[in-house]
DOLUM-625182 format. One record per residue: y, x, z of N, C-alpha, C in turn; residue number from 1. Coordinates in nm, 4 decimals. Layout:
<nodes>
       n_c2       n_c1       n_c3      ca_c2      ca_c1      ca_c3       c_c2       c_c1       c_c3   seq
          Y          X          Z          Y          X          Z          Y          X          Z   NUM
...
</nodes>
This chain:
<nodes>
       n_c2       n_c1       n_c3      ca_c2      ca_c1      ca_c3       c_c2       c_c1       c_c3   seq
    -0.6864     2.1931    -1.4640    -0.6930     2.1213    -1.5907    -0.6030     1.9993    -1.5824     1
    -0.5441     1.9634    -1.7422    -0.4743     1.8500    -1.6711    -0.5647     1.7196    -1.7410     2
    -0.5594     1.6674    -1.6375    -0.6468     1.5122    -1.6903    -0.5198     1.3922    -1.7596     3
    -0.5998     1.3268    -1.8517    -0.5237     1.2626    -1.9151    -0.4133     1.1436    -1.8041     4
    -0.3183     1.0601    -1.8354    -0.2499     1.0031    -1.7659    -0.2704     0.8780    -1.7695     5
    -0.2777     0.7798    -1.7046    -0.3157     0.6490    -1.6616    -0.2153     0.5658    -1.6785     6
    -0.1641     0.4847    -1.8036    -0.0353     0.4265    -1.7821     0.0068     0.3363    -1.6639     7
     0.1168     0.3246    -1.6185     0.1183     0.2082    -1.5212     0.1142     0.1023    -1.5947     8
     0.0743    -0.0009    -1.5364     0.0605    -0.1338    -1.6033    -0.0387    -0.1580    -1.7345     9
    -0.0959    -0.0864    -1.7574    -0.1978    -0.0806    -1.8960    -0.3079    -0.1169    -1.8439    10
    -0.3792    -0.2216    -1.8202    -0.5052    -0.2306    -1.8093    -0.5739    -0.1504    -1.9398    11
    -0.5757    -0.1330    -2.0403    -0.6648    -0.1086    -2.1226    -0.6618     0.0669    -2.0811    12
    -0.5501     0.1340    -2.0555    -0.5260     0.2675    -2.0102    -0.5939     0.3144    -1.9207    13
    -0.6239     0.1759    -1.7968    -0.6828     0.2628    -1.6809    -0.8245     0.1966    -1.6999    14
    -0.9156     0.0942    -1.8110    -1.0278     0.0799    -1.8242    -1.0729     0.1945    -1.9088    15
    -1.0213     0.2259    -1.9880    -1.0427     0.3381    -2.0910    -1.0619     0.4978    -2.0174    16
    -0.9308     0.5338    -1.8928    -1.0035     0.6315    -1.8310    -1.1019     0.5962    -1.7432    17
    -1.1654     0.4620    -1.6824    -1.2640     0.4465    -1.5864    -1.4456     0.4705    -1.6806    18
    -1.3769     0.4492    -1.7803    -1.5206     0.4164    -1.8415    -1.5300     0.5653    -1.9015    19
    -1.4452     0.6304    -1.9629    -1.4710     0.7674    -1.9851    -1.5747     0.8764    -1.8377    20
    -1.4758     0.8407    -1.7149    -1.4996     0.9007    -1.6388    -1.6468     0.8833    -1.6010    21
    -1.6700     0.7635    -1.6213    -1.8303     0.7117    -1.5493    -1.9191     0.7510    -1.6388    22
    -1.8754     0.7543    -1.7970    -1.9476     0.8415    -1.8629    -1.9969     0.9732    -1.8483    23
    -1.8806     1.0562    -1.8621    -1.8915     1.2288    -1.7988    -1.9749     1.2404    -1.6993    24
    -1.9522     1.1289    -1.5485    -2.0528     1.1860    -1.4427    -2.1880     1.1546    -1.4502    25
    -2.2464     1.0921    -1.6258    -2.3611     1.0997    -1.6214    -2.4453     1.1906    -1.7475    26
    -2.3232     1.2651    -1.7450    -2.3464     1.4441    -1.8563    -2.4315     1.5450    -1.7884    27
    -2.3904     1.5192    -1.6414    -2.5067     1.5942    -1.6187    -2.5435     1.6016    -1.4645    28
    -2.6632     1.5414    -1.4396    -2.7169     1.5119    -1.2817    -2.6553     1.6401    -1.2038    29
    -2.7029     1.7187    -1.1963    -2.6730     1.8416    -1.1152    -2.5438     1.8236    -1.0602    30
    -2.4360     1.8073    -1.1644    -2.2757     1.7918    -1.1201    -2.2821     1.7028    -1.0557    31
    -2.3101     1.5770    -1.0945    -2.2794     1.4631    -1.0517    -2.2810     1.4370    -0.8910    32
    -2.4533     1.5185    -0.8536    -2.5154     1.5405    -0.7522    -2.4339     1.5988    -0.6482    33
    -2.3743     1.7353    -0.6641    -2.2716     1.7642    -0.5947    -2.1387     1.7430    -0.5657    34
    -2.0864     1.6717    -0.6703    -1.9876     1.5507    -0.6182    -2.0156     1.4279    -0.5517    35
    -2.1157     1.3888    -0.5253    -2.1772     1.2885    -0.4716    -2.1816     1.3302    -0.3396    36
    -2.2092     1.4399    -0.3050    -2.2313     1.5089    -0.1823    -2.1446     1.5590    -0.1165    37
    -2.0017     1.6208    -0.2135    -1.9099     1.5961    -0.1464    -1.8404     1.4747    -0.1487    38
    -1.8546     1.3847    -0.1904    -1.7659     1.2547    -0.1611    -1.8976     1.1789    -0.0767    39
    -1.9409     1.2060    -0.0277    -2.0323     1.2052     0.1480    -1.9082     1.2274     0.2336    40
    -1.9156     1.3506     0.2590    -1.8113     1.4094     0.3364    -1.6671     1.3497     0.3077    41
    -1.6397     1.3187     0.2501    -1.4540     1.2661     0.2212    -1.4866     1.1302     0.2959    42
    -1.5603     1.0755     0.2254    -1.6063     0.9447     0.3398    -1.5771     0.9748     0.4667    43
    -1.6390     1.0112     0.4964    -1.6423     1.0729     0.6883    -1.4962     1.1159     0.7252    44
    -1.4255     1.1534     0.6671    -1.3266     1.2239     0.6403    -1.2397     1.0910     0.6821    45
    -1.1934     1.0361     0.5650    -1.1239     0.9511     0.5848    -1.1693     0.8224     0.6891    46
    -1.3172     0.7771     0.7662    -1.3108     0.7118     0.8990    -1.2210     0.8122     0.9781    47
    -1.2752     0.9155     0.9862    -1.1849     0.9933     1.1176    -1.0490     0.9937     1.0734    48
    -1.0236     1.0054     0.9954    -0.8656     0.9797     0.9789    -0.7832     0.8405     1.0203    49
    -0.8963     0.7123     0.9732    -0.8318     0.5766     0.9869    -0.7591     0.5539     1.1279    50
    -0.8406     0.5487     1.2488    -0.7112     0.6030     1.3929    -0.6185     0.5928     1.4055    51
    -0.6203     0.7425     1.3160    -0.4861     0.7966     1.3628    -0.3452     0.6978     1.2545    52
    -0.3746     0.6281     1.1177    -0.3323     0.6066     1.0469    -0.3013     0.4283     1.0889    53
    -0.3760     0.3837     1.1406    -0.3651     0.2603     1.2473    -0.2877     0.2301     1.3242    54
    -0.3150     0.3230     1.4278    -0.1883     0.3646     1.5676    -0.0442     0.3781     1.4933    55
    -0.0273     0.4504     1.3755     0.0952     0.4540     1.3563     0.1593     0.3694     1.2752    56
     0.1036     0.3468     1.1459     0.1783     0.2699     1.1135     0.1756     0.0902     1.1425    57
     0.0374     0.0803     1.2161     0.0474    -0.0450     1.2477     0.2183    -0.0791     1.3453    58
     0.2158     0.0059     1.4600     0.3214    -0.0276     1.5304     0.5092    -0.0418     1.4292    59
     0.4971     0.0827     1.3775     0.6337     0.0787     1.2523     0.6318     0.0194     1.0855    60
     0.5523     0.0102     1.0916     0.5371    -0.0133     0.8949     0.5064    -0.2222     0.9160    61
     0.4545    -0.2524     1.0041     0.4516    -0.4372     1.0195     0.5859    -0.4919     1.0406    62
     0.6609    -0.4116     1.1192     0.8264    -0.4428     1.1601     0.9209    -0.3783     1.0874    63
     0.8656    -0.3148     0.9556     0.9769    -0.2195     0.8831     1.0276    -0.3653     0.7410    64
     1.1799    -0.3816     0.7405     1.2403    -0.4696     0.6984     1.2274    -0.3952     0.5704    65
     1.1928    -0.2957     0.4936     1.1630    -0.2260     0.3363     1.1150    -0.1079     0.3962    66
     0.9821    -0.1635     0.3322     0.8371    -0.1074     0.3324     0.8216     0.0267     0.1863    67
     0.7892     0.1245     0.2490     0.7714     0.2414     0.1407     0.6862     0.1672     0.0427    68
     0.5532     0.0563     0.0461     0.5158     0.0734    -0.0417     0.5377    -0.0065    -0.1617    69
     0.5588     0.0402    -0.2452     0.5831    -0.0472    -0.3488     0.4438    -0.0244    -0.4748    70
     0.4549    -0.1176    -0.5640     0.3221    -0.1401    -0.6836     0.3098     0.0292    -0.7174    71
     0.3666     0.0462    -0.7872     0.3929     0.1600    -0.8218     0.2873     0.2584    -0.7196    72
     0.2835     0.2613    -0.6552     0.2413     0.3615    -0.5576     0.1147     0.3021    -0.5386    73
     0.0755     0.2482    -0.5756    -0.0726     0.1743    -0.5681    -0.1300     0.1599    -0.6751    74
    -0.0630     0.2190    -0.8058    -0.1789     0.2168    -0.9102    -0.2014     0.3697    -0.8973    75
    -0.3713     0.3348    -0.9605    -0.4468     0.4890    -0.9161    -0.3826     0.5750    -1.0730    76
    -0.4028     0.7070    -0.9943    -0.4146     0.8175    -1.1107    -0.5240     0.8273    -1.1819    77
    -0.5610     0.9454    -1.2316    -0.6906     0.9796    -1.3215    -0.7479     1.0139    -1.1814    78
    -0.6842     1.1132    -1.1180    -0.7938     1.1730    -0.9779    -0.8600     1.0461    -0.9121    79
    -0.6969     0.9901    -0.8863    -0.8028     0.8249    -0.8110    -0.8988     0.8174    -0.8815    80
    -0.8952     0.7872    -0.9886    -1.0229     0.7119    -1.0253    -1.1772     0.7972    -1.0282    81
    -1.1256     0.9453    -1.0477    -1.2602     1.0097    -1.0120    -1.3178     0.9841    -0.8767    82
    -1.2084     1.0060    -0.8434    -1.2915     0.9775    -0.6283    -1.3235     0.8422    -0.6256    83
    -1.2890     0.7657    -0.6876    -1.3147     0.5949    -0.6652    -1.5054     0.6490    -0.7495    84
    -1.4832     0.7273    -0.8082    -1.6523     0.6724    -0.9105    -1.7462     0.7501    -0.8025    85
    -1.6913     0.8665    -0.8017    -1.7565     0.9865    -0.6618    -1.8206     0.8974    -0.5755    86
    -1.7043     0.7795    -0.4818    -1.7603     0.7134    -0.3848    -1.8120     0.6087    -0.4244    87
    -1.8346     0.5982    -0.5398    -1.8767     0.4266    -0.5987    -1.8223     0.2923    -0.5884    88
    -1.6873     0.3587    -0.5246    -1.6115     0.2437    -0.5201    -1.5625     0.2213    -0.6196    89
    -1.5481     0.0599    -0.6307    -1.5337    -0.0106    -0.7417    -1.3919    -0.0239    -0.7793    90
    -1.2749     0.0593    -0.8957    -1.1494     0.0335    -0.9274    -1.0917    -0.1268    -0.8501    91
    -0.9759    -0.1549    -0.8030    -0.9022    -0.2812    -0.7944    -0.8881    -0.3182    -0.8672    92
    -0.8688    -0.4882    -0.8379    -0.8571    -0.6005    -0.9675    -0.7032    -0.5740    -0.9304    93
    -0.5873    -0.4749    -1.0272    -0.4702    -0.5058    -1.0225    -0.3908    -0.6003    -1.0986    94
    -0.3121    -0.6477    -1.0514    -0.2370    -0.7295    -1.1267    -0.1233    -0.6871    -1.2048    95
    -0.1307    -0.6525    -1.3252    -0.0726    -0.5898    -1.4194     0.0982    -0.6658    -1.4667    96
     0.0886    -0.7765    -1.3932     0.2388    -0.8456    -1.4209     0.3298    -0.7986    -1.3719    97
     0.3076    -0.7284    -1.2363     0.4127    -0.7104    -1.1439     0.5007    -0.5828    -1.1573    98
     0.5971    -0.6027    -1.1347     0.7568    -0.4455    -1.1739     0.6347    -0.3482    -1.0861    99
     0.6679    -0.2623    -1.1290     0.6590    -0.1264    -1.0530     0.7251    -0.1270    -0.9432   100
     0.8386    -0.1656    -0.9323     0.9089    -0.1382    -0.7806     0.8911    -0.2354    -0.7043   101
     0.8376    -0.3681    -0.7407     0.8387    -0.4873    -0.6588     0.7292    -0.4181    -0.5205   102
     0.7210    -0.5215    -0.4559     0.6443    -0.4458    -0.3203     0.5144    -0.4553    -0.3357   103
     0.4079    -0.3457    -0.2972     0.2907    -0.3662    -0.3439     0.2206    -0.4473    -0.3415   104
     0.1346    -0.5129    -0.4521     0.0930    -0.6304    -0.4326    -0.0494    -0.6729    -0.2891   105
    -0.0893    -0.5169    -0.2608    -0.2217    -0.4995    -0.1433    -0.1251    -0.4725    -0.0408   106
    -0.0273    -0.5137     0.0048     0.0422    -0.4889     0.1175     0.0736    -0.6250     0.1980   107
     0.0081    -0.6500     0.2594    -0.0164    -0.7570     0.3451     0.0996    -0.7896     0.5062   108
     0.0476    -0.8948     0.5601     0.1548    -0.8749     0.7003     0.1094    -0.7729     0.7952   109
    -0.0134    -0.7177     0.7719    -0.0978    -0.6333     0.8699    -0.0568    -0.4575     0.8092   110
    -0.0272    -0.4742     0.7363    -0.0348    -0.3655     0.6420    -0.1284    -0.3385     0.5012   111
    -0.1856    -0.2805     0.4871    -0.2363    -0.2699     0.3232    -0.3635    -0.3302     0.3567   112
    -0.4113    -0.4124     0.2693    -0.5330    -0.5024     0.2391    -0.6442    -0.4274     0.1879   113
    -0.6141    -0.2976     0.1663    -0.7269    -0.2189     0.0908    -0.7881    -0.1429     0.1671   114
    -0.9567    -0.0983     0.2010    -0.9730    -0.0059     0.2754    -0.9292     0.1338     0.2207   115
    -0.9347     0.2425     0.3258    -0.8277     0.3692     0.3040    -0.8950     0.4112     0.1451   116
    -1.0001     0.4207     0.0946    -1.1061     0.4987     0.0474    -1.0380     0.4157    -0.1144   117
    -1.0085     0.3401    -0.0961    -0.9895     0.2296    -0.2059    -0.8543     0.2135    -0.2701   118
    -0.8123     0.3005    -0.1848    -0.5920     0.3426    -0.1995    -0.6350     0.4517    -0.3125   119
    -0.4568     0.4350    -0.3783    -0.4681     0.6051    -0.4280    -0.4389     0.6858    -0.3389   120
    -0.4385     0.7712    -0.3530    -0.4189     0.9396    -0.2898    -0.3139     0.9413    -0.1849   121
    -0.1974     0.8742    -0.2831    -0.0411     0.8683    -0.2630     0.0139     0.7874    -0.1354   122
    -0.1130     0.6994    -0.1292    -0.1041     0.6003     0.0045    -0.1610     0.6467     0.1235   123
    -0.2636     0.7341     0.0912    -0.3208     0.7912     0.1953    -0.2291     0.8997     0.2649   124
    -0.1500     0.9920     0.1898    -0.0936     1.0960     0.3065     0.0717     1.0729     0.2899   125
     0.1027     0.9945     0.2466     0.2199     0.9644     0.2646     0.3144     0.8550     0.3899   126
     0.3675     0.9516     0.4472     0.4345     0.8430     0.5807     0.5823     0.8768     0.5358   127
     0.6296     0.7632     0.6126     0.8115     0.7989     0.6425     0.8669     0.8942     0.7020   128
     0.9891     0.9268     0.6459     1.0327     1.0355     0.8088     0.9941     0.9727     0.9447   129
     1.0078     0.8434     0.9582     1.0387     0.7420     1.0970     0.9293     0.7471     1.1674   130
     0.7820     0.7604     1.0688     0.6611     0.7140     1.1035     0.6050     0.8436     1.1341   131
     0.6206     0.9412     1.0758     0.5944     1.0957     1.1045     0.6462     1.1928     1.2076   132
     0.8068     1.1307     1.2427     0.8375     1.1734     1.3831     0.7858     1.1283     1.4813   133
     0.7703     1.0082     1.5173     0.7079     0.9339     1.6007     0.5623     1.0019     1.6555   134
     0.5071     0.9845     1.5071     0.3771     1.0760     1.5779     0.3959     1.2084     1.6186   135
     0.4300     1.2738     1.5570     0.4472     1.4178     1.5683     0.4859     1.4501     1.6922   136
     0.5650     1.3430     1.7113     0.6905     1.4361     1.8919     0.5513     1.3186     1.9498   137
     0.4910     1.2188     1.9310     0.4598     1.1405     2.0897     0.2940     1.1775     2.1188   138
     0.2383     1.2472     2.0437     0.1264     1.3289     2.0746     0.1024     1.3988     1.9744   139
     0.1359     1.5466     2.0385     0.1117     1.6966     1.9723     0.0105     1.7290     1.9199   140
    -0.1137     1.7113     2.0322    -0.2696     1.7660     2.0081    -0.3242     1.6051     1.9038   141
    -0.3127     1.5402     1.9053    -0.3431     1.4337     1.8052    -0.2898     1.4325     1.6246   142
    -0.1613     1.4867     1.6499    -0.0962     1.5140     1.5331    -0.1703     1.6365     1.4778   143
    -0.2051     1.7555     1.5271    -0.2404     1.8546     1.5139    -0.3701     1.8006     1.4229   144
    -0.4642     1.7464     1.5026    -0.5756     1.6735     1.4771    -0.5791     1.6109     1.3122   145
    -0.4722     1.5466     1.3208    -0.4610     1.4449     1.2178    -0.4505     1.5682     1.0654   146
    -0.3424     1.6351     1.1224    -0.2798     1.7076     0.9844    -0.4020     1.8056     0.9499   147
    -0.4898     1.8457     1.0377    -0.6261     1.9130     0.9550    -0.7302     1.8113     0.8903   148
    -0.6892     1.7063     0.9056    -0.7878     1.5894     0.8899    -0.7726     1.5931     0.7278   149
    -0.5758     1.5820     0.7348    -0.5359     1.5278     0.6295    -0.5704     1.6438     0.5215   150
    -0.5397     1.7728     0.5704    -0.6005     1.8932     0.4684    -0.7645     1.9144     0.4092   151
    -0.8105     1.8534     0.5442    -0.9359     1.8900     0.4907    -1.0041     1.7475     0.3834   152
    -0.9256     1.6823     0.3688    -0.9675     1.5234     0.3004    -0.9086     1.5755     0.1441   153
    -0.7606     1.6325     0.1712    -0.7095     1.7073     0.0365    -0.8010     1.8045    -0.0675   154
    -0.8427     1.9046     0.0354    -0.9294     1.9981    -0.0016    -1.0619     1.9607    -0.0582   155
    -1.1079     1.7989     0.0558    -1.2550     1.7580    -0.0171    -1.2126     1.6967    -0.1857   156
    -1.1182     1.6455    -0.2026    -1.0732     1.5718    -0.3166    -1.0316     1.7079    -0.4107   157
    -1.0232     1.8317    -0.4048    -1.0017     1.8871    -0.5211    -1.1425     1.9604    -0.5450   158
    -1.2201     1.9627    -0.4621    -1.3609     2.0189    -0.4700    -1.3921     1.8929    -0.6105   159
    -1.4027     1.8309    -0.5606    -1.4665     1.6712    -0.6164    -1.3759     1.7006    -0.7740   160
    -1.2693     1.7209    -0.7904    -1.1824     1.6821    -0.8935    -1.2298     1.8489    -0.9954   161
    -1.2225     1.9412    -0.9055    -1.2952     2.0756    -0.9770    -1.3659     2.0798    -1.0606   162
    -1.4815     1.9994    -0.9694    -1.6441     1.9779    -1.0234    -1.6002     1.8958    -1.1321   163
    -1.5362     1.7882    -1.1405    -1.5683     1.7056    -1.2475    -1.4813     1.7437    -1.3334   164
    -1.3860     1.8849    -1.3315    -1.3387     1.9321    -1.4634    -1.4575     1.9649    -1.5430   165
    -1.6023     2.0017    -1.5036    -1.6700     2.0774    -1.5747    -1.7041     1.9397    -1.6063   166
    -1.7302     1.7893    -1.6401    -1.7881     1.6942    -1.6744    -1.7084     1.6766    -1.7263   167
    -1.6018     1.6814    -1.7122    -1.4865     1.6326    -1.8202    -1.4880     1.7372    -1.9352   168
    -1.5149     1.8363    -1.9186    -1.5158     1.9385    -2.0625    -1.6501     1.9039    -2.1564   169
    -1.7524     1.8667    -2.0869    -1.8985     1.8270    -2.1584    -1.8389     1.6520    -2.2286   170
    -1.7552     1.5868    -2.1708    -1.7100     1.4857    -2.2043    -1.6550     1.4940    -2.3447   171
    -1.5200     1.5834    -2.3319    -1.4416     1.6040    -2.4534    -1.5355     1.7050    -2.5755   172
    -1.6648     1.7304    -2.5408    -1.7262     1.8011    -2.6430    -1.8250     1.7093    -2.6785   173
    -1.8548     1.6106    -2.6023    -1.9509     1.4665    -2.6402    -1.8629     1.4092    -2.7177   174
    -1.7231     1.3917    -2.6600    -1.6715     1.2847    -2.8302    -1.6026     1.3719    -2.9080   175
    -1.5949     1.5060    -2.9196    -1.5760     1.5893    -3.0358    -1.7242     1.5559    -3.1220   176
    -1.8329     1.5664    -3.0881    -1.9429     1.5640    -3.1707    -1.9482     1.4651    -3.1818   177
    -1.9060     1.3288    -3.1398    -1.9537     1.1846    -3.2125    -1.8779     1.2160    -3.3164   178
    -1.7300     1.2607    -3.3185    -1.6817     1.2420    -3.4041    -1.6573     1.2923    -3.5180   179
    -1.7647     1.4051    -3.5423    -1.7869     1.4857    -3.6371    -1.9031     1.4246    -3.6940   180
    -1.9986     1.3615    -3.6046    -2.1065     1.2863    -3.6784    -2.0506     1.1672    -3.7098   181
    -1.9227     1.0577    -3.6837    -1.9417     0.9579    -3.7575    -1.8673     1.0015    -3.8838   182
    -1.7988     1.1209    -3.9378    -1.7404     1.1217    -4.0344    -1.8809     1.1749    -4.1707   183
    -1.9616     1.1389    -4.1714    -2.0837     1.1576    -4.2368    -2.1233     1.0724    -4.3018   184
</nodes>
């Protein structure tokens, strides 16, 4: 399904899909319940992932003179924001002034200021060539490790995003019927 699009820079765009969304996941317990249960597991998911995501880019991404991340890449999608409600984490206070390309504003001297769970998507499995060779050639069985980590965190996030197509369809038929009843 395609979910609606989140403008960059629109606060009212990405309050408007947060509040829709938090609506839908309370259309109907049952769903909700099992997205809840899998975003249990994505949790877990992403500690075991943090590690490996530490080790690497702490050593290359603190000393990299232009840093992949830029704003842009840190405002959430629609999915973000389902997995942000899944885990109950609370959307970022973004700062809506800043270019898109300027450097992200949660990107700190340490690296990103946000815990992993609290990134979009885009931050989570995205490395450099520089940062991805490194790991890859300087431990095999760790990399190995990592890249099922990273699939199976993918896989928990479309379970989660599945489920809440069916809340999102009870959604768009909740404000089809308001809006047949306010024309009365």
């Amino acid at each position: 399904m395609d979910f609606p699009e989140v403008e960059f820079g629109s606060k009212s765009s990405l309050e408007s899909a947060n509040n829709r969304i938090r609506h839908a996941m309370k259309l109907d317990t049952d769903l909700a319940g099992k997205i809840q249960a899998v975003s249990e597991e994505l949790k877990k998911t992403f500690l075991s992932l943090e590690p490996y995501f530490q080790r690497y880019t702490e050593k290359i991404c603190k000393k990299c003179p232009t840093p992949c991340c830029v704003n842009r890449h840190g405002f959430p999608d629609f999915e973000d924001l389902i997995v942000f409600n899944a885990l109950s984490q609370p959307v970022i206070s973004f700062d809506f002034n800043k270019k898109d390309t300027a450097p992200c504003q949660f990107l700190g001297r340490g690296g990103c200021t946000l815990e992993r769970c609290a990134r979009s998507y885009r931050c989570t499995w995205y490395f450099c060539d520089k940062v991805f060779e490194i790991f890859e050639t300087e431990d095999k069985e760790a990399f190995k490790r990592f890249e099922h980590l990273l699939v199976q965190l993918g896989q928990q996030r479309m379970v989660i995003t599945d489920l809440f197509e069916r809340l999102w369809i009870l959604e768009k038929e909740f404000e089809k019927a308001k809006g047949i009843l306010t024309t009365y």
